[in-house]
N, C-alpha and C positions, 0 to 999 in steps of 0.2 A: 504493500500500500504506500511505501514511502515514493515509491517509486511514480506511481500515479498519482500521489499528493503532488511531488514537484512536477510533475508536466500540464497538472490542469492550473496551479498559480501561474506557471508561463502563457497557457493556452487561452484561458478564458476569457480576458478582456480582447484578446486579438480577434476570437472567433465572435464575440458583440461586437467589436468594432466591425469586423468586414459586412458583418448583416444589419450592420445599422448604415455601413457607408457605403456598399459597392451598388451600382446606379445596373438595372435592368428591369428584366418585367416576369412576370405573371400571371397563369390564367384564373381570374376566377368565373366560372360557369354558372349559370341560374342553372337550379337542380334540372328543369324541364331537360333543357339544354346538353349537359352532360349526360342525361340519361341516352339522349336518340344520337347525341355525337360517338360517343365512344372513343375522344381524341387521345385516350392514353392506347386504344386497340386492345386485342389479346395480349397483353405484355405475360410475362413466363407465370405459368400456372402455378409451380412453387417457391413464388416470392409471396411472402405475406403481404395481401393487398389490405389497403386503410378506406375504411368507407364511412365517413360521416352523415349527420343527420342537418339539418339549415336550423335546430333551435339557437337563439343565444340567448346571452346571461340577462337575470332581470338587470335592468338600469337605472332601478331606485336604490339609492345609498341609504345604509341599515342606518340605524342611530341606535343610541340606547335604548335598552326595551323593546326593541323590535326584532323580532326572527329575518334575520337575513337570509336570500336563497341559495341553495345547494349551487354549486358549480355545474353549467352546462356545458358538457361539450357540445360543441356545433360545430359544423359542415364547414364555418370559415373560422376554425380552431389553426393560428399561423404557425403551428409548425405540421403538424401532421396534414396540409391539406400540403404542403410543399413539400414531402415526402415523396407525390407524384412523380417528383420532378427527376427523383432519382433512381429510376429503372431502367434505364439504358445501365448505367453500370451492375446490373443483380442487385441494388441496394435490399439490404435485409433490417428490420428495423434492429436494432440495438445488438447488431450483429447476431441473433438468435436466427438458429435454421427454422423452417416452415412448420416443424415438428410443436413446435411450441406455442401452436397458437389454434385455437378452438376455431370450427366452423359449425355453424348449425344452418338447415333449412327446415323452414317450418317444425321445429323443435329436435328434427331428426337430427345428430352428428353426424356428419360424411367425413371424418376424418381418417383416412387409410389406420388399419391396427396394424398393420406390418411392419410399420416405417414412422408411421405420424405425420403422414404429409396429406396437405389438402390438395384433391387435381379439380382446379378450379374448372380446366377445357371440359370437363363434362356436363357442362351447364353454360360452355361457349356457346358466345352469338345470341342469349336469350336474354341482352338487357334490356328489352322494353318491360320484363316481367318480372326481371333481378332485380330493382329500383328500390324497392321498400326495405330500409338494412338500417340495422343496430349496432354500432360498435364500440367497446371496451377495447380501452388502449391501456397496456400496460396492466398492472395491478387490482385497478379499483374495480368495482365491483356492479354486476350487472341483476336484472330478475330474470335471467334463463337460464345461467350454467352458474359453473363455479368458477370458470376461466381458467385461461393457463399464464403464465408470466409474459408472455408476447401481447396476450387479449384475448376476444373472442367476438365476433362475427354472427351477427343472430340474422339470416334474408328470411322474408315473409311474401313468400310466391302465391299467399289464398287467393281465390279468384275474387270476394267479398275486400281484399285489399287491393286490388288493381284501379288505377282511376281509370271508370268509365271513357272508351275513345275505343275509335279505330285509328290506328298508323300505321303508316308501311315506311319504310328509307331506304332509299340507295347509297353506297357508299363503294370508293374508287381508292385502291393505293398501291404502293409499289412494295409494301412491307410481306409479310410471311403470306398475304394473299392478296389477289389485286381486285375482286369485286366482292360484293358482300348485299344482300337484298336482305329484310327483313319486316315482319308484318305482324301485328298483334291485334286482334279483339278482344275488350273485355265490355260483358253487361253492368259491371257494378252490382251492389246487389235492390235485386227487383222487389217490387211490392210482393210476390207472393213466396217472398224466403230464398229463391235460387237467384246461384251467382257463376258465370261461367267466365271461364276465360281460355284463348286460345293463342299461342303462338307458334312461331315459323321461321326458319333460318338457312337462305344457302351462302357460305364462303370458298370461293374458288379462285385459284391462280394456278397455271400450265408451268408456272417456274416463276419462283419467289425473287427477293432481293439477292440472292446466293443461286450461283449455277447449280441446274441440277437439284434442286427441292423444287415442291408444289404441295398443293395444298388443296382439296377436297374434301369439304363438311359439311354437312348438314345437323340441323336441328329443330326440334319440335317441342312442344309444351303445351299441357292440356290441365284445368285444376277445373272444379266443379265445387260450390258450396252450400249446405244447406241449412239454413238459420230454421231449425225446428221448432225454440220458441225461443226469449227472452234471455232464457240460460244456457240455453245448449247451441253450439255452431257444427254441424260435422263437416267439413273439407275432404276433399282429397287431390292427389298431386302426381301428377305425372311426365317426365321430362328425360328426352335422348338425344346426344350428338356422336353420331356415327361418323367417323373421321380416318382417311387417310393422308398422311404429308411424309413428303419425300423429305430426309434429312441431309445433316450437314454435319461434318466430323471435325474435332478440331483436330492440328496436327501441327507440326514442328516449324520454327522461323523460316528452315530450311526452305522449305514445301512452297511456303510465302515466295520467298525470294524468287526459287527455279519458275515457279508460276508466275510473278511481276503483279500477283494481289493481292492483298492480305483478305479477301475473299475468295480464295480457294477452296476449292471441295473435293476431294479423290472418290465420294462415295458415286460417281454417277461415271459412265461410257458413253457412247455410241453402239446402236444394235441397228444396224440397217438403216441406216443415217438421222435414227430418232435416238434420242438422250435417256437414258433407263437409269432408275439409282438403284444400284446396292445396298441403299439403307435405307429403310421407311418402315414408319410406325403406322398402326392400324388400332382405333378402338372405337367400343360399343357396350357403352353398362348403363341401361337406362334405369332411372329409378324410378319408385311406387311410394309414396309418403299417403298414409291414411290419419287428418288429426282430429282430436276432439277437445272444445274450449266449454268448459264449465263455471258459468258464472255463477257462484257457489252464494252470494251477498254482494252490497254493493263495497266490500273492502278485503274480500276472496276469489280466490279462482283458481282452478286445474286445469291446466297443460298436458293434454297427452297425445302423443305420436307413436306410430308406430311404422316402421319403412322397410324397403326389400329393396336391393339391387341385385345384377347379377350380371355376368357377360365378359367380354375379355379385350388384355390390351398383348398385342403380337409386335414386337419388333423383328425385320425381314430383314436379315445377314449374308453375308456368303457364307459357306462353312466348306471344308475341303475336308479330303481322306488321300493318308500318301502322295500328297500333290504339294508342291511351293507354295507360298502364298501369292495370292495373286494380284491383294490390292496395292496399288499405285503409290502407296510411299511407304513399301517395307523397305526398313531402313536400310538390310543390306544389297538393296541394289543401289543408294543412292551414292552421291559425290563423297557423305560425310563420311561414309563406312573403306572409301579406296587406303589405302596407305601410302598411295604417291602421289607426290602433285602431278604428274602426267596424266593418270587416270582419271582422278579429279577434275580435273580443265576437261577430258574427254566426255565425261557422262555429265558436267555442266554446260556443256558445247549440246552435246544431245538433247538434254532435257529443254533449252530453251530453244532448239531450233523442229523438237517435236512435239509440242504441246497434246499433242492425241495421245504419247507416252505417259502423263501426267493421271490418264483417267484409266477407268477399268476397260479391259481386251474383253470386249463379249464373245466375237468372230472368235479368241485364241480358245477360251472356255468352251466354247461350244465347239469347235476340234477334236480338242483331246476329249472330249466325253464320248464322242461318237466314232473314235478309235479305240475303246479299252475292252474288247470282246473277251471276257469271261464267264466262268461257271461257278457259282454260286447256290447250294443246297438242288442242284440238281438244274438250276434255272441259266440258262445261259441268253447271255447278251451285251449290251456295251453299261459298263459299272461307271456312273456319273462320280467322275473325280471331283466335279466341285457342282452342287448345289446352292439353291436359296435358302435360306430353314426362318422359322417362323420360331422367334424365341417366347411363348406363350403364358399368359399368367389369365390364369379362367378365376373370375373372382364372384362369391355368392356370399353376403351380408345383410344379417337381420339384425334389428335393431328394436329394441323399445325403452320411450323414454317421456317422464311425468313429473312435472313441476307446479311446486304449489308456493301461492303468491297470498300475502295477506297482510293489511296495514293491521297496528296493534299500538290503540289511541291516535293519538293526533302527533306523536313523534318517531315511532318504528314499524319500521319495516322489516316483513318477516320470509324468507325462500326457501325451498327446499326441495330435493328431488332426487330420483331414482333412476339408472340408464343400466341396462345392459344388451349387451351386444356380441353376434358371432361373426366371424370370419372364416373363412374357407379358400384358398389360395392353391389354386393348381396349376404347378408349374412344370413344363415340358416342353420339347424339341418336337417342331413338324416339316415335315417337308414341304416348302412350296415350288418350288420348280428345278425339275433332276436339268435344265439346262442342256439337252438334246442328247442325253443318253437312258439306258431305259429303264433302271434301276439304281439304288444306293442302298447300302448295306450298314448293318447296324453296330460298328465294331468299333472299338478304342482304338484309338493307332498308338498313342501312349504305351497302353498295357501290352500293346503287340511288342511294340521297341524294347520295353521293361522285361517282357518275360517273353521271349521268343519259345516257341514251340507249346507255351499253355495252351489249351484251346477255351480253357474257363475263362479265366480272366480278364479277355481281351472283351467279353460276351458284357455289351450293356443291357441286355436281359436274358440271364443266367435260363430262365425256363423257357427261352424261343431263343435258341443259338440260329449264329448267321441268318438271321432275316431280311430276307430284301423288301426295299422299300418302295413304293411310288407316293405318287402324291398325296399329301393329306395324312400319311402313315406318321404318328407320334414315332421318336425314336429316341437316342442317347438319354438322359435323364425325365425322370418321371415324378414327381413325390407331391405331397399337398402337405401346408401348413394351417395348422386349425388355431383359431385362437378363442378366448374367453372372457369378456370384458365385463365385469358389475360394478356399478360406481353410486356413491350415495354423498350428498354433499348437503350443508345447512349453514346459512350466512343471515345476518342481521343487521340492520342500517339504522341509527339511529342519528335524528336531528333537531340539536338544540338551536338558540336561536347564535351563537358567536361561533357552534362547534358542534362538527357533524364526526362520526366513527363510523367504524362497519369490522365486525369480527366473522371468519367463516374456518368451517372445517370440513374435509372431504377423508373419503377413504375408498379404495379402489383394489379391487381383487383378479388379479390374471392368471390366466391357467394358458398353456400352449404346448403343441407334442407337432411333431414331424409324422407325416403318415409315406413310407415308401411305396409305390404302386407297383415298380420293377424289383426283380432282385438283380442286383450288379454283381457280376463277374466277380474285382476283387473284393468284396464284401458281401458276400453268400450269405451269413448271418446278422449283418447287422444294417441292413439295404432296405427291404422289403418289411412292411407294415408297421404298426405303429411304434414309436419311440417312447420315452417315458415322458412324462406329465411334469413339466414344470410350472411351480405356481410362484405366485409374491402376492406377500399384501405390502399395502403401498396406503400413505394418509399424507396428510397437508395443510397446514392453518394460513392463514393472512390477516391481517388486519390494518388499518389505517384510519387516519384524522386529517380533517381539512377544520383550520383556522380562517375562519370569515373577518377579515379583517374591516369590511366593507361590502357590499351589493357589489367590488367591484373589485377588489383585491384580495386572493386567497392565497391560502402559504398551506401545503399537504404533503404527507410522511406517511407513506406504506411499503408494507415489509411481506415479505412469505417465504417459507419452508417446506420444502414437502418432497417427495422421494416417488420415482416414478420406475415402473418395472421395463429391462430392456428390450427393445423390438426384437422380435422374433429372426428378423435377417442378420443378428450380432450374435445370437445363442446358440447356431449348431455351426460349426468348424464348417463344413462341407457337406450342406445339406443337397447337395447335388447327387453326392453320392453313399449316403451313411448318416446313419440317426448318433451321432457320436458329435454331443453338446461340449460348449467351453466347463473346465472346470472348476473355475472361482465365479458363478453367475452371484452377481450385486444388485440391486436397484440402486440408477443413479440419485445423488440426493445435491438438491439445490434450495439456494441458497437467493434472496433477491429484496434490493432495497432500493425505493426510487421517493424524489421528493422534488418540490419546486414548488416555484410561484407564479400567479397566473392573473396578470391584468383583461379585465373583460369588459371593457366601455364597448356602448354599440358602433365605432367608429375605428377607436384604437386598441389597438389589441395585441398582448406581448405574453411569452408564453421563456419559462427556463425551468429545465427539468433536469436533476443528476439521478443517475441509476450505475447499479452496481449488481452482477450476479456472480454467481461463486458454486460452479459445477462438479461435481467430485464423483469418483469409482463410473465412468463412462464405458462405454464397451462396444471395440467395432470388430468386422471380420473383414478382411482386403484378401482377394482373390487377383494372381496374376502369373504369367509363365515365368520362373527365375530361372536364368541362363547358369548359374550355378550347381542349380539342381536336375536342369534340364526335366523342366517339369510345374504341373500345373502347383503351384503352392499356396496354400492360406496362411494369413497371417491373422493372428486371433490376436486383439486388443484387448487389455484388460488396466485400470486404475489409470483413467481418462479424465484429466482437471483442466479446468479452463476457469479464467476469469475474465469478464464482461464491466468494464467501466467508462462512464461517459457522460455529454453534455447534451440536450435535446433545448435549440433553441429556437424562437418565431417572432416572429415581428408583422404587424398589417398597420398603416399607419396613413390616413388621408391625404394628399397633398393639393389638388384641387381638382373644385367641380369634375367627381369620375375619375379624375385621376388617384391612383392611391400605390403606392411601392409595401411590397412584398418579398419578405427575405425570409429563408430559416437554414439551422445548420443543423447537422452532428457533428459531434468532435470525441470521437471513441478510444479508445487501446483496449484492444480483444488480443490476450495470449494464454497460451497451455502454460498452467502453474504445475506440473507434476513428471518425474519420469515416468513412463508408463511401460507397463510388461507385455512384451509377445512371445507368445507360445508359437512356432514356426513346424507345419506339417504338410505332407503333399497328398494330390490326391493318389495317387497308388500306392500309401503305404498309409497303416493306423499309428506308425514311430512316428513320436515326437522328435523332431530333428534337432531342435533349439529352445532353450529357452534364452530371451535376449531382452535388456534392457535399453528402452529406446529415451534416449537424452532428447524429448522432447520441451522441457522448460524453459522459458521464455520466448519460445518461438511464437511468430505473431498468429496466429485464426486467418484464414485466407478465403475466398468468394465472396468476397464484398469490402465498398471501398471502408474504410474505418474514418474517412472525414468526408464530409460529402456538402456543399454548401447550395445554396441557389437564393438568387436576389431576383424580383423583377420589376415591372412596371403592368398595371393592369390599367383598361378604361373601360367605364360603362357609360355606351351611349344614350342619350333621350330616348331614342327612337330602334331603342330595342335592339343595339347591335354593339361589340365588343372587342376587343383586342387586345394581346397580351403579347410579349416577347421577355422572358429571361436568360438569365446564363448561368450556369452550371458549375461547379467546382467538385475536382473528386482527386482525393489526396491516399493516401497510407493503402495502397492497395496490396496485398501480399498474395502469389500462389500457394496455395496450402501447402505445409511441408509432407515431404513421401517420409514417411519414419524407420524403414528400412535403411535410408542414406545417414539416420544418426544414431548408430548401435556401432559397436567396437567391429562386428566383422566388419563394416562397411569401410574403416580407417585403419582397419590394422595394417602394418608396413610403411601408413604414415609417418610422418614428423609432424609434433604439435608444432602451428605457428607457421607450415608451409605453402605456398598456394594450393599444395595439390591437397592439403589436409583442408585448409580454408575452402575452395571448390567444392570438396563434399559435404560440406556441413552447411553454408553458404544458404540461406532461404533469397527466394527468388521474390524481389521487390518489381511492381510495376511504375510504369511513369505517372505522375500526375496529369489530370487529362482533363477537357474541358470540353462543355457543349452548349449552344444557341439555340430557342426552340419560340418559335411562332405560332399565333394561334388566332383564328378569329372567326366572325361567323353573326349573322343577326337572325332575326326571328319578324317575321310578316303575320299578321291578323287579318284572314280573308274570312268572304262571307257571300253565299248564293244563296238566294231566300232566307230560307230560317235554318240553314245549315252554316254553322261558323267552324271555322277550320285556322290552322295553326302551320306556318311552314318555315323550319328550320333550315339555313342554310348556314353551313361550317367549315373549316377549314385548318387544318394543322399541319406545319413544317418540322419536322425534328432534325436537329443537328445540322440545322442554316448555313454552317460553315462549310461542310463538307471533310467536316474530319473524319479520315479513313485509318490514322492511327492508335484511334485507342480500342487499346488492350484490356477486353471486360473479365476475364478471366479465361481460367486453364487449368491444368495441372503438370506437374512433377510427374514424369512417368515412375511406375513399381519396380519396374525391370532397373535393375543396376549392375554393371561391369564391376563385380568383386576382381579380376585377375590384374584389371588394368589400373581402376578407380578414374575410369575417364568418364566425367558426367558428361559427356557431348558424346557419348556412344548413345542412351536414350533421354534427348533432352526434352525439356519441358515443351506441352501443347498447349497450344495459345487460343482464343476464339474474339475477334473481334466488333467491334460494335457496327452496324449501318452506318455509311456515308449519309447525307441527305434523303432524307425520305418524306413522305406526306400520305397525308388524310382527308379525302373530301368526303363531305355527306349530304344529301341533301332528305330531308322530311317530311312529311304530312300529317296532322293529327287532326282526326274530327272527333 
């Protein structure tokens, strides 16, 4: 802490000063408006998105003897509405991953049990219907969940909450898709109890901002409601976006350069003089929400939902058997892997003067598959040396969940509620296209290498040896993860008139087991069916106080502790192939304290928040091929510390008629406080190969910038129309470190203090990086007969300047050169942000 004590007295007044002085713009939206523009677009699905509501603060000043009012957040809350501003670089709020922050629709949770991440894209494209949202920032305290330390997200899709309207929009861009049509009806709800509502969504682009991705999706939305009487409302909820988009890989400076763009993509070819990718994702899980609102009295009520999902997300790979690799920047075909500078200059000579060398050889795949005539379990033909496969996760999710809400007298407020929840997760290899030969075969080539002449071994399912495959045939790994989630939580809000509190406590019980569906070759006994039953209990308190200093200045200090059990994809070593779990399993336990002050005049408005969390006993598992082992290896994480400190600042401040400037910053230091233990095993063997202490401490937390600033300028015109331009600041950006590069074997033979010992230890800083974003658009009030109508017309620039060099993140490759210690044998992969892009839209509402 001392250490982050002296950097925030140097930091602080600098980062007020730059958002009280640096001259730019921003946008602020009437709610209509942003609802039908969409000018931030599909920005990444697991970045935690901030969605406020337009209330503000009362603007009567308390005096003595009078109850002053609670703090409102609202929609023009000046730092988290300027939060927008920071997702071109992944900005993640308070550097916490996506894991830690609650989503609900219509009471249901959609938050993955796997992982803990929210996919927003399953409910892309449907913001005429996504509009109505509740959001808890940070700590404090909401009447639907018990929250997580990020916040929580309450949308309200009822068809009885839609405002009454028909609208349809068009919109035009050059971003992940370039058309986008969308159309919604809702009745409101009718004199005779029922409320419906409908919507509708296609997004399409033939080839996105990046060679070789596209983008095909649709969406649909259907909610029905029926107000039975006074007290009872039943709803229900229906919504699916079935989606294909071609991907985009990152990869090495190298790639960049030979290529002449730092929008390079190796995942796409030519196949008969059309563009085909190699990599693209595929999904379809629509969900079912059934809810029920009980207006119990007029100062009680019950919340209950109940929801079903189901259906699957498939990423489309190459995959090969006894064949080279084939995609276009294994490294050792390139310049960096020669050992001479003659060859070097040769295959850099090449690569820039063949640019088709660059991408995937379809013509050359589809050759060799249709020359490799063999006999296999009696079946002869040509054996597909390289296929498509479908990397597959079939997901089936129930859920039920009930919250009860009741005021108790004229000062507390009372919550409480019950969720549980299952998971089902099945995960497996499909083939999607043998790629012009007429079979593929179900074998490890590892296990064949490893143990020459077994015939068990090599067998990825040990009870159907040598099966050949065609299309649609599941193969190589098979297994389903089940999980068990029951959660119960009860919070209390009380408010005096100088000082308000709120105390809550939760407790949460997980059960989860590996079920194998194959028996694997090398794991005959420990492959196939279910695995043992790991449970945790898990609990949590919070509590917090806001000092009403005034109707208009508030000073507040909240705290929480609680302990959450680890995702299921850090618990089994290699559940690819064996139900054989980590053997120190912990629940992580955190640690989190945030506080500020919050001016709320209805003009001026100034926001300073410090937070602090403190992560401990974390737990990952890294899969990757070690060139040392010659072999697929895990590396199991175990006593994972992080700490999380920083500055959350905002400013909105008038300056004339319509004009008004708008700044906010973060000002962070995210670093791992702990060494942490890897246990190191591969997959054809149950030996423990290693156990190794990885010198992770003080290295920085990396995917996201850890300063991030923006100032801008907004106007609102008389006549209904708007304009905004700011500019962006994004500083401390760090690649996450590979923690295999900082264990002794990875330095042994070093010298402390050398460059080549510094190079391996070395964490990979990015540049500070900067971006310009435009925005505007007015709104028309038409009218034929007795029909009045509403027409939006908008427009957004991102990144005005044309800056093509920042660097939004990457990683550290897993793979390391123990014999040489040369980190430029697998160097870091980079993915860059869009040049110039834009968003038009144009609207209709009646």
């Amino acid at each position: 802490m001392n250490r982050s004590a002296r950097f925030f007295s140097k930091r602080l007044f600098a980062g007020i000063g730059f958002v009280l002085a640096a001259p730019a713009v921003f946008a602020q939206v009437k709610k209509d408006s942003v609802n039908a523009l969409e000018l931030k677009d599909d920005i990444k699905s697991n970045i935690p998105v901030v969605v406020l509501d337009e209330n503000d603060a009362d603007n009567n000043v308390g005096s003595s003897g009078q109850s002053i009012s609670s703090i409102l957040y609202g929609g023009r809350d000046p730092y988290y509405s300027g939060v927008f501003n920071f997702n071109v670089a992944r900005f993640k709020l308070r550097g916490y991953d996506a894991s830690y922050f609650d989503t609900y629709i219509n009471g249901a949770p959609v938050r993955n049990l796997t992982n803990g991440y929210t996919s927003w894209s399953l409910w892309g494209g449907l913001n005429d219907v996504m509009h109505s949202r509740q959001t808890s920032n940070g700590l404090r305290p909401v009447d639907f969940a018990y929250g997580d330390i990020g916040g929580a997200n309450y949308i309200d899709t009822r068809a009885s909450k839609q405002r009454k309207e028909l609208s349809v929009s068009y919109a035009q861009s050059n971003r992940n898709y370039n058309n986008r049509v969308m159309a919604s009806w809702n009745t409101g709800m009718m004199a005779n109890g029922w409320a419906f509502s409908l919507a509708a969504s296609f997004r399409y682009a033939g080839e996105g901002y990046v060679q070789g991705t596209y983008y095909n999706g649709a969406s649909y939305f259907a909610s029905v409601d029926k107000k039975i009487n006074k007290n009872h409302l039943l709803s229900f909820t229906t919504f699916g976006t079935p989606t294909v988009s071609g991907g985009q890989s990152a990869v090495t400076q190298e790639m960049y350069d030979l290529a002449g763009s730092n929008f390079y993509n190796p995942s796409w070819g030519y196949q008969q003089g059309k563009k085909r990718s190699s990599n693209y994702t595929s999904s379809y899980q629509p969900y079912f929400i059934l809810n029920h609102e009980w207006t119990l009295n007029n100062k009680s009520s019950l919340k209950t939902s109940a929801s079903y999902t189901f259906g699957e997300r498939a990423r489309t790979v190459l995959d090969w058997y006894n064949a080279p690799d084939p995609r276009p920047d294994y490294y050792r075909n390139l310049p960096s892997y020669a050992t001479d500078a003659a060859t070097k200059q040769m295959l850099t000579d090449y690569y820039h003067n063949n640019p088709d060398a660059l991408q995937v050889n379809w013509d050359n795949l589809y050759d060799i598959n249709r020359h490799g005539t063999t006999t296999i379990n009696g079946k002869t033909g040509n054996l597909s040396r390289y296929i498509m496969e479908d990397r597959v996760t079939n997901t089936k999710k129930a859920n039920f969940n009930s919250v009860y809400n009741t005021t108790i007298g004229k000062r507390q407020e009372f919550t409480a509620g019950i969720t549980y929840s299952r998971q089902e997760d099945r995960n497996f290899e499909r083939v999607n296209d043998l790629l012009g030969g007429d079979f593929f075969v179900n074998l490890n080539q590892f296990a064949e290498r490893d143990f020459p002449g077994n015939g068990n071994v090599n067998q990825y399912d040990i009870d159907n040896p040598n099966r050949t495959l065609q299309k649609g045939d599941k193969f190589g790994y098979d297994y389903t993860m089940t999980l068990n989630e029951a959660k119960a939580f009860a919070q209390t809000v009380v408010k005096f008139d100088h000082v308000d509190f709120f105390l809550g406590a939760n407790y949460t019980y997980t059960s989860m087991w590996r079920t194998g569906n194959v028996r694997n070759g090398l794991y005959p006994d420990n492959s196939k069916g279910k695995s043992d039953t790991y449970t945790f209990n898990n609990a949590g308190v919070k509590g917090g106080v806001t000092y009403k200093l005034d109707g208009r200045n508030y000073l507040f200090a909240n705290a929480s502790y609680n302990t959450r059990a680890p995702f299921v994809e850090n618990v089994f070593i290699s559940p690819r192939n064996r139900n054989t779990a980590q053997a120190d399993l912990r629940s992580e336990k955190i640690f989190t304290a945030e506080a500020g002050y919050v001016l709320n005049w209805e003009k001026l408005k100034f926001r300073l928040n410090g937070y602090y969390s403190n992560f401990a006993d974390g737990m990952d598992v890294l899969s990757y091929y070690d060139d040392s082992y010659q072999n697929l290896v895990n590396y199991a994480l175990t006593n994972i510390g992080k700490e999380h400190i920083g500055l959350e600042i905002g400013l909105e401040a008038p300056i004339y008629k319509g004009l008004s400037l708008k700044a906010a910053a973060n000002i962070g230091r995210y670093y791992y406080n702990t060494r942490q233990n890897a246990v190191v095993t591969v997959d054809n063997s149950s030996a423990i190969l290693a156990n190794e202490t990885v010198y992770a401490k003080n290295y920085r937390i990396g995917q996201t910038p850890q300063e991030a600033y923006t100032v801008g300028l907004n106007y609102q015109g008389k006549r209904n129309w708007f304009a905004n331009v700011n500019f962006n600041y994004f500083d401390q950006m760090w690649l996450d470190m590979n923690p295999i590069r900082r264990t002794e074997r990875a330095t042994a033979g070093l010298k402390p203090g050398t460059d080549a010992w510094n190079n391996v230890l070395a964490q990979t800083q990015l540049p500070s990086q900067y971006t310009v974003d435009l925005y505007g658009g007015k709104t028309f009030s038409l009218r034929t007969g007795k029909i009045r109508s509403t027409l939006v017309l908008t427009a957004g620039i991102n990144n005005l300047l044309d800056n093509k060099k920042f660097v939004t993140g990457g990683f550290e490759q897993l793979r390391f050169d123990y014999t040489d210690k040369n980190v430029n044998k697998f160097p870091a992969k980079y993915y860059y942000a869009y040049g110039l892009n834009y968003f038009v839209s144009v609207g209709l509402r009646m």
